[in-house]
DOKOLKOL-521512 format. One line per field, with one value per residue (C-alpha): residue in one letter; x negated, y, z; residue number from 1. Coordinates in Angstrom, 1 decimal. Layout:
<nodes>
type: (a|...);
c1: (X|...);
c2: (Y|...);
c3: (Z|...);
seq: (NUM|...);
</nodes>
This chain:
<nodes>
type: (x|x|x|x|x|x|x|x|x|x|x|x|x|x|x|x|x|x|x|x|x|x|x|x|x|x|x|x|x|x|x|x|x|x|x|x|x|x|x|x|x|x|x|x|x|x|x|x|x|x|x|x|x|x|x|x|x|x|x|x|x|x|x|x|x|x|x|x|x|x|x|x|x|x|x|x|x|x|x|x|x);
c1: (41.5|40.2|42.3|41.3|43.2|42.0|43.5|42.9|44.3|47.1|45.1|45.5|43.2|42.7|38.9|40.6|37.1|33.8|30.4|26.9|27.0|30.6|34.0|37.0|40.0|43.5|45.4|48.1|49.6|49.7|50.4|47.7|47.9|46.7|44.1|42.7|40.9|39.8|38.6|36.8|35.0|34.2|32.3|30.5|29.1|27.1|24.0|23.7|27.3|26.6|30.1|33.5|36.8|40.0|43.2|46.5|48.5|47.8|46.6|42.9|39.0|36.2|33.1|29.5|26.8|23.0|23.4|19.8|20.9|24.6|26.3|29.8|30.6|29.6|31.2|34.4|33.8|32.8|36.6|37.7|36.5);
c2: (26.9|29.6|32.1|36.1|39.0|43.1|44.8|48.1|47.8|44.8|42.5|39.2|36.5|33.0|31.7|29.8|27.6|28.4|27.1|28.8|32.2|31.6|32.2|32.9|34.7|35.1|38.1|36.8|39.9|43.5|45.3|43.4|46.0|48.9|46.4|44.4|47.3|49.1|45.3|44.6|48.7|48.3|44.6|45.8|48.2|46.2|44.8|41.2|41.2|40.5|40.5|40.9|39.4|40.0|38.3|40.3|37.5|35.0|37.9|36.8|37.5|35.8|37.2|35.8|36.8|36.1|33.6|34.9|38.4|38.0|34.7|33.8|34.7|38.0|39.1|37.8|39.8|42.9|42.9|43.3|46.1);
c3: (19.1|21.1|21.7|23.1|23.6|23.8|26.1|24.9|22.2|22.5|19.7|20.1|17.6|18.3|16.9|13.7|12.6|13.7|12.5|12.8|11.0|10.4|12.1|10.9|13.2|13.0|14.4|16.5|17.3|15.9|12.4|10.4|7.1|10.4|12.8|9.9|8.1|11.2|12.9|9.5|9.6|13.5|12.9|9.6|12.1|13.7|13.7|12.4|11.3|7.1|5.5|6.7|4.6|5.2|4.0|4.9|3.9|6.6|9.0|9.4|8.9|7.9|9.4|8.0|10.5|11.6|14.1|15.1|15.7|17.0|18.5|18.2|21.9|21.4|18.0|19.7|22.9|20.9|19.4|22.9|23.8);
seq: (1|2|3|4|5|6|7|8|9|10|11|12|13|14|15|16|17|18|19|20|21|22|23|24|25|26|27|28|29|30|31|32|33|34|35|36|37|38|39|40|41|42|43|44|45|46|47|48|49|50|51|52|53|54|55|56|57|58|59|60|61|62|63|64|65|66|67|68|69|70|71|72|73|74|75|76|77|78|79|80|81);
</nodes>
């Protein structure tokens, strides 16, 4: 598991599975009912990004993207900064 940190804002997620157009991330640290809505709002922002889920139960998102538009390495580094 791959696991990133932002420093702006002290979220931590590790990459929980990950296939083309897929990838699902768990917040490791951080008041999930506060960062999960504003994560979910931020990534449907941008372009490529073509649903966002979120489970407050087991702090994590699913994101379902255009792997022709966005790659997984960027989503990820997008929530960092």
């Amino acid at each position: 598991m791959d696991k990133s940190a932002a420093s702006s804002t002290n979220v931590e997620f590790e990459t929980v599975h990950a296939v083309k157009g897929r990838v699902r991330l768990r917040l490791k640290r951080g008041d999930a009912r506060e960062l999960l809505p504003r994560i979910a709002h931020n990534l449907r922002q941008q372009a490529g990004i073509l649903r966002v889920q979120i489970k407050q139960t087991t702090k994590s998102f699913l994101v379902i993207f255009d792997p022709d538009l966005i790659s997984i390495g960027q989503l990820t580094d997008s929530l960092q900064s």
